[in-house]
DSSP file (Angstrom, degrees, kcal/mol; ACC not computed):
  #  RESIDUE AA STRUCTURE BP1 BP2  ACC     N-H-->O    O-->H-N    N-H-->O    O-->H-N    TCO  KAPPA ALPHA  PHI   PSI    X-CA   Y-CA   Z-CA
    1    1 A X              0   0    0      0, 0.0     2,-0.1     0, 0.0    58,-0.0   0.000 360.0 360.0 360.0 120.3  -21.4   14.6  -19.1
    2    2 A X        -     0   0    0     59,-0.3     2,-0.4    57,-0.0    59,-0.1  -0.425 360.0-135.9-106.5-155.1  -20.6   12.7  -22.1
    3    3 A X        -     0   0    0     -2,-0.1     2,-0.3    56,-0.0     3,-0.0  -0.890  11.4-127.9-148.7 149.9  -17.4   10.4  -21.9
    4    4 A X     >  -     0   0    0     -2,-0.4     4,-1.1     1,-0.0     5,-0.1  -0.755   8.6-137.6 -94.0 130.4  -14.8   10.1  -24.6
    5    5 A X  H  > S+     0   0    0     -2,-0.3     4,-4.9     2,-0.2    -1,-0.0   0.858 108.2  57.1 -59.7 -50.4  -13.8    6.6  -25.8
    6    6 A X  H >> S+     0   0    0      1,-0.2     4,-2.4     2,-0.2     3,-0.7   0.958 107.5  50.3 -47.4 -66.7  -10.0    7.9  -25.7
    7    7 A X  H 3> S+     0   0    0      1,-0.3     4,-2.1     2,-0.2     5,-0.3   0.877 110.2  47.1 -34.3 -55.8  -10.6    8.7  -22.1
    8    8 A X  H 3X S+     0   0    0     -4,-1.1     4,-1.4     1,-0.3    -1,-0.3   0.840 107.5  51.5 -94.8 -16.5  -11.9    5.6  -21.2
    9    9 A X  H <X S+     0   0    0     -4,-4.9     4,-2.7    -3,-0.7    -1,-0.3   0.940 109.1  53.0 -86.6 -31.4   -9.4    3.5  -22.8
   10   10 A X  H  < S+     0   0    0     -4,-2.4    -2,-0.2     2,-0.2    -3,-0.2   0.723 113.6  49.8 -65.5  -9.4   -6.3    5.6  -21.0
   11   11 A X  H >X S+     0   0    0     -4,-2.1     3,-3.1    -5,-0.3     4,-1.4   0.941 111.3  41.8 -54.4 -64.9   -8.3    4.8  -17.9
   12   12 A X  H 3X S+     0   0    0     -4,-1.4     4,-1.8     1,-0.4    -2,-0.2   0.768 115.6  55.7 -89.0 -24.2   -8.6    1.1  -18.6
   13   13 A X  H 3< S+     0   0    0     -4,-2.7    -1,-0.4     1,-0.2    -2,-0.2   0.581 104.6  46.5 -81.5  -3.1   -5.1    1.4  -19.6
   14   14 A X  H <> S+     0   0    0     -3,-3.1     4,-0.9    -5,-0.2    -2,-0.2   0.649 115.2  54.4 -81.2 -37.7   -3.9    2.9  -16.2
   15   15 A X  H  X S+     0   0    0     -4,-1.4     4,-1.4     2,-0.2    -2,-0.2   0.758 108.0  44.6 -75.8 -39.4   -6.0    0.0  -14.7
   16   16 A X  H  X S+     0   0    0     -4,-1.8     4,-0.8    -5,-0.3    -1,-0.2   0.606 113.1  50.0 -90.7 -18.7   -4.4   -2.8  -16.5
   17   17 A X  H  > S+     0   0    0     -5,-0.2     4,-1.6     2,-0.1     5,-0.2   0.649 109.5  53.0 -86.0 -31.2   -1.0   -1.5  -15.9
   18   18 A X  H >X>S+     0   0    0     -4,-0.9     4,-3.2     2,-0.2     3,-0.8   0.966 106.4  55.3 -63.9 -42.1   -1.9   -1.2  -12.0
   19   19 A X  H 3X5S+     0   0    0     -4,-1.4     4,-2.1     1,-0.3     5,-0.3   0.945 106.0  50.5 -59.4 -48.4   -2.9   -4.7  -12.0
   20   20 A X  H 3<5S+     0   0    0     -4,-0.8     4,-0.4     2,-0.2    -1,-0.3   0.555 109.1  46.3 -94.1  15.7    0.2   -5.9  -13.3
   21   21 A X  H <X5S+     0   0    0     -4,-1.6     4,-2.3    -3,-0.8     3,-0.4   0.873 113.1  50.8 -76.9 -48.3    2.6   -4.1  -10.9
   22   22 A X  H  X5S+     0   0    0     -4,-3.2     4,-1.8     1,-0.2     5,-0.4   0.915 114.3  45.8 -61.8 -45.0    0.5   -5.2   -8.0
   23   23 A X  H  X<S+     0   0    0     -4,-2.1     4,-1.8    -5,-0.6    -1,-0.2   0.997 116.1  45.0 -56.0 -62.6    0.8   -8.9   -9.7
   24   24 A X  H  > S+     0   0    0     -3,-0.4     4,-2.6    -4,-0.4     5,-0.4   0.978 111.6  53.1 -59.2 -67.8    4.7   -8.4  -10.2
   25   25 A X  H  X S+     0   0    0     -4,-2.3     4,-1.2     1,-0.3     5,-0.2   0.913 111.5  50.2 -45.9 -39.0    5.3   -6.8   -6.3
   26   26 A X  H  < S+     0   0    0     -4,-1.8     4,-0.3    -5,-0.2    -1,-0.3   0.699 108.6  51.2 -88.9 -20.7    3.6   -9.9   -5.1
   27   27 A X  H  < S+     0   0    0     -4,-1.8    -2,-0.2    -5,-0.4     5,-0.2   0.974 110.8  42.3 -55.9 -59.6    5.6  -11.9   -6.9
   28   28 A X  H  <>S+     0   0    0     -4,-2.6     5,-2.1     1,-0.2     9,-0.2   0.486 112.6  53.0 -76.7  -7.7    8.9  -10.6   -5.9
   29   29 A X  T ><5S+     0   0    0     -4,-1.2     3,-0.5    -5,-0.4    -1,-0.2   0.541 104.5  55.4 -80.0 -19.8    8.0  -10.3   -2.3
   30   30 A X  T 3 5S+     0   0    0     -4,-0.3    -2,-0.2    -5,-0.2    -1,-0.1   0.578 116.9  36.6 -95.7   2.7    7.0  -13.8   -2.4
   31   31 A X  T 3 5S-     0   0    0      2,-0.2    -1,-0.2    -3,-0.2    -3,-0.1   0.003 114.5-122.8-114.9   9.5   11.0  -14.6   -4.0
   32   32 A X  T < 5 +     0   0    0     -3,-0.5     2,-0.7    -5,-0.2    -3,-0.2   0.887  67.6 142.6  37.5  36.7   12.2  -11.9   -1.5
   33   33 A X      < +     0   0    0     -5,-2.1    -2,-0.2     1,-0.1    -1,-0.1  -0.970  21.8 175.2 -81.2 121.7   13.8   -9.5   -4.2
   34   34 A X     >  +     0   0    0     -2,-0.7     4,-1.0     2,-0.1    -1,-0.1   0.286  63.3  69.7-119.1  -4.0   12.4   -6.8   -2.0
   35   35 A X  H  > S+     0   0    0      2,-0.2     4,-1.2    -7,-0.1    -2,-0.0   0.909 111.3  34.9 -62.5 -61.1   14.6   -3.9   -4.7
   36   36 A X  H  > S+     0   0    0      2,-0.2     4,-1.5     1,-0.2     5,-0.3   0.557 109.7  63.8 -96.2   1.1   12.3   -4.8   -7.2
   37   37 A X  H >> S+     0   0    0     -9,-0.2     4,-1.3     2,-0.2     3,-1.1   0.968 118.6  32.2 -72.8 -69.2    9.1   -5.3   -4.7
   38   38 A X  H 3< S+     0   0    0     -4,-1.0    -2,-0.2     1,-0.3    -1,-0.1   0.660 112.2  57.7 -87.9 -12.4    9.5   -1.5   -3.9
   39   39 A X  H >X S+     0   0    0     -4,-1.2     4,-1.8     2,-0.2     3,-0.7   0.905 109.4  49.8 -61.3 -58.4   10.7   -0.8   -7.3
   40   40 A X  H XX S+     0   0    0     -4,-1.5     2,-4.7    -3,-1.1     4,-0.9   0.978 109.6  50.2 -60.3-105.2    7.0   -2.5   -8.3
   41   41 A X  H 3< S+     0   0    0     -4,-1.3     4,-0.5     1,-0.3    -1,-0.3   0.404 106.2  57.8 -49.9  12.7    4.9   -0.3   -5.7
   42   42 A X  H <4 S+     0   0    0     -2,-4.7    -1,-0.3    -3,-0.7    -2,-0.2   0.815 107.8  43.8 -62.2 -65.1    6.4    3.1   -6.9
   43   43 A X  H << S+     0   0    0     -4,-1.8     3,-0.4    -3,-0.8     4,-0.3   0.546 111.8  51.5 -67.1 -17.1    5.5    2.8   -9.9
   44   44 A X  S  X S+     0   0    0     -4,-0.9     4,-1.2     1,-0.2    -1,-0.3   0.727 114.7  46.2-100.3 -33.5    2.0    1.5   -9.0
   45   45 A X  T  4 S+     0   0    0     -4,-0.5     4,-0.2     1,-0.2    -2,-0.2   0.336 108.9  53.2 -94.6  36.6    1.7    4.6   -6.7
   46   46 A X  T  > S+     0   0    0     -3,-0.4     4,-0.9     2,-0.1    -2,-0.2   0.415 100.1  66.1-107.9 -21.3    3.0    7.0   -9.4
   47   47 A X  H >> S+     0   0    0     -4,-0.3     4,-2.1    -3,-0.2     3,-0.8   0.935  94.9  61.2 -77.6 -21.5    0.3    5.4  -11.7
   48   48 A X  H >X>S+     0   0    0     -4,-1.2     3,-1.5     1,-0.2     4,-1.2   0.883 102.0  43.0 -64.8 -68.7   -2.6    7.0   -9.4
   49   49 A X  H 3>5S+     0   0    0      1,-0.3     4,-0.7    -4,-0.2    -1,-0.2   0.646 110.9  61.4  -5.4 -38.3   -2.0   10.5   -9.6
   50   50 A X  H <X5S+     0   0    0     -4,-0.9     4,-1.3    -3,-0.8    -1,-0.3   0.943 110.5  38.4 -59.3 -58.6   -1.5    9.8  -13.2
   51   51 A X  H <X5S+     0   0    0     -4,-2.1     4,-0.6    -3,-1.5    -2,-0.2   0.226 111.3  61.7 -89.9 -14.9   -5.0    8.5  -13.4
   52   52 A X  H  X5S+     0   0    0     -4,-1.2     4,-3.9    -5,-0.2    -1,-0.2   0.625 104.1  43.4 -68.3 -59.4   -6.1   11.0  -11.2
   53   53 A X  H  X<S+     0   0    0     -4,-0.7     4,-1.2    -5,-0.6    -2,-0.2   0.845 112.7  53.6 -81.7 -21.1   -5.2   13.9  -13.4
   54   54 A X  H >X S+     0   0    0     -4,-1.3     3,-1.5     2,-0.2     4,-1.2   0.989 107.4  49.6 -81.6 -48.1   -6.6   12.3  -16.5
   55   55 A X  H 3X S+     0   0    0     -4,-0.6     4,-1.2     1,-0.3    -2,-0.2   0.876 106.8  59.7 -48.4 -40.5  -10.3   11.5  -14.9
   56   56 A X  H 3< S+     0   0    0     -4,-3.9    -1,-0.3     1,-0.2    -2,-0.2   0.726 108.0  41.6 -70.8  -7.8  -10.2   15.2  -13.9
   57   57 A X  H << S+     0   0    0     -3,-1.5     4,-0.5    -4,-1.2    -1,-0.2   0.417 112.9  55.0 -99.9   1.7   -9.9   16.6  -17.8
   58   58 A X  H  < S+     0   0    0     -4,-1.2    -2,-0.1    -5,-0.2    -3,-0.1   0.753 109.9  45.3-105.8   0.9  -12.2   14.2  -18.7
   59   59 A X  S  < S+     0   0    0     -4,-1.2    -2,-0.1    -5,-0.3    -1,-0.1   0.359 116.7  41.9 -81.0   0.1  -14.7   15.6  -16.1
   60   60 A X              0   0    0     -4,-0.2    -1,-0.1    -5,-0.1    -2,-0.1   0.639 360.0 360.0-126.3 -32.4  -14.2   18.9  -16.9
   61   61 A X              0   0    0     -4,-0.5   -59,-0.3   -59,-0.1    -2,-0.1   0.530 360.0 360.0 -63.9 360.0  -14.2   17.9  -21.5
């Protein structure tokens, strides 16, 4: 199974984007804007699925 470079940088780029909603949610729960706390963890569980579907076409390339 050989791995694609592309692949693995739109992983690492899924990864790096996860890190910095989870950084940003814990921010803004720790200022209590709790709009943009949940605003922040949407988007960080919309990235899995995302991340999901690209690791299965690059298992399957």
């Amino acid at each position: 199974m050989k791995r694609s470079y592309l692949g693995v940088l739109i992983l690492s780029v899924i990864l790096f984007l996860n890190i910095i909603f989870t950084q940003k949610m814990v921010h803004q729960y720790f200022y209590e804007n709790y709009v943009n706390t949940l605003i922040f963890c949407g988007l960080n569980i919309m990235l899995f699925p995302v991340a999901w579907v690209v690791y299965k076409k690059l298992k399957k390339a």
